[in-house]
C-alpha positions as CSV (number, residue, x, y, z in Angstrom):
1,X,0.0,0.0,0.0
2,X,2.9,2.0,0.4
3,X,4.5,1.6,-2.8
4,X,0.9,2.3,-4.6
5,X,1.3,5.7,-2.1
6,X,4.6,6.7,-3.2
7,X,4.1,5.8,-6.6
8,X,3.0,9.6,-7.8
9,X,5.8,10.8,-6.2
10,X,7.5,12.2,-2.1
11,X,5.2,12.3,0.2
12,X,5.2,13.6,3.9
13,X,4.4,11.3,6.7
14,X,0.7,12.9,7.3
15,X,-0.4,12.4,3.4
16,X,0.6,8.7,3.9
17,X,-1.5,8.8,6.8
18,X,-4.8,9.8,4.9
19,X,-4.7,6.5,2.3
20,X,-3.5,4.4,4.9
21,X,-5.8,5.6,8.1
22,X,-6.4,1.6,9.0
23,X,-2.7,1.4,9.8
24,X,-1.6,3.2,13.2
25,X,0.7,5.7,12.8
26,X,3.5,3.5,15.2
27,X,3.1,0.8,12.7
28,X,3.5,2.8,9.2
29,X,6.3,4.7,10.9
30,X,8.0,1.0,11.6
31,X,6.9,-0.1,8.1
32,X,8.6,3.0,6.9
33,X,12.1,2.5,9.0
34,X,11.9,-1.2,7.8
35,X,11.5,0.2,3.9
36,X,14.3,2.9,4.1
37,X,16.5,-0.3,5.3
38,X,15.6,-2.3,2.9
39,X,16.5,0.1,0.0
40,X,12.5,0.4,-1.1
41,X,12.5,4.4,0.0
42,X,14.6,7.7,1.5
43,X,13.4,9.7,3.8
44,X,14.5,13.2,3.8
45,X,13.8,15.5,6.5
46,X,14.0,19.4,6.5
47,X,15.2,21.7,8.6
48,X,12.1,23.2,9.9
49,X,9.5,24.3,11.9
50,X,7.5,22.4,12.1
51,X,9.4,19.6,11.5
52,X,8.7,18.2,7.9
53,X,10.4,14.5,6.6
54,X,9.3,13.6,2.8
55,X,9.6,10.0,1.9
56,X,10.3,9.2,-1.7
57,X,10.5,5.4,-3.5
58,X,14.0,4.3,-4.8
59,X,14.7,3.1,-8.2
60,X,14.7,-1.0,-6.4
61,X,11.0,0.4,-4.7
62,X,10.1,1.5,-8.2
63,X,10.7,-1.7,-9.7
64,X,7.8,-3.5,-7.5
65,X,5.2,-1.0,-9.4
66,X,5.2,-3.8,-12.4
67,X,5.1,-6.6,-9.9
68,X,1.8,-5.2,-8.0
69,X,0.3,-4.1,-11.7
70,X,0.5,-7.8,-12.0
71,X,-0.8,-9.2,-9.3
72,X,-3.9,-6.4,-10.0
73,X,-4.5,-7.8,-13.2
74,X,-4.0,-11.6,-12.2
75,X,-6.5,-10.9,-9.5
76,X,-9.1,-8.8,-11.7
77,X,-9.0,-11.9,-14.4
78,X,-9.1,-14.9,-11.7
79,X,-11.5,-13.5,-9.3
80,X,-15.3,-15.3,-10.9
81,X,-12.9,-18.4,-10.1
82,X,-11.9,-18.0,-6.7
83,X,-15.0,-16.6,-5.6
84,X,-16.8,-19.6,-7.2
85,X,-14.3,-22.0,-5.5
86,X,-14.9,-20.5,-1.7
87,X,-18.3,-21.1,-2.4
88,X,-18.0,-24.7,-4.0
89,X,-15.8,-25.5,-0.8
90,X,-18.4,-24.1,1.9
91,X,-20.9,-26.1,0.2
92,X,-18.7,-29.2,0.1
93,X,-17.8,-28.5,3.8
94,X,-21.2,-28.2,5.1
């Protein structure tokens, strides 16, 4: 969900927060430590008052873009089938 965030470009901490409000801010803000270490974004913080940090996806964070685009698609097409299987399986089960 990040990625998909960060996709249009940096973005600060609280316009992260809008798209994501299910996720607490303690866990995006681990999320977002855990990213930066992996190489997936940067944060970059400025100097100011209030204190602002922009976080922006990395060329290896780009690359997932494809990945997720094909997973959507995968998902779009298979969907009729795995809904029909779940309820061919509760059927079976009951």
């Amino acid at each position: 969900m990040i990625v998909r965030c960060l996709e249009g470009g940096p973005r600060r901490f609280t316009e992260l927060r809008a798209p994501l409000r299910a996720v607490t801010p303690k866990v995006l803000s681990e999320t977002l430590r855990a990213m930066e270490r992996d190489g997936l974004l940067t944060r970059r913080p400025y100097d100011e008052n209030p204190p602002r940090v922009e976080y922006t996806l990395t060329p290896l964070g780009r690359s997932l873009i494809p990945l997720l685009d094909a997973a959507r698609a995968w998902s779009e097409t298979h969907l009729p089938h795995l809904l029909a299987a779940r309820r061919n399986h509760r059927r079976d089960a009951s």
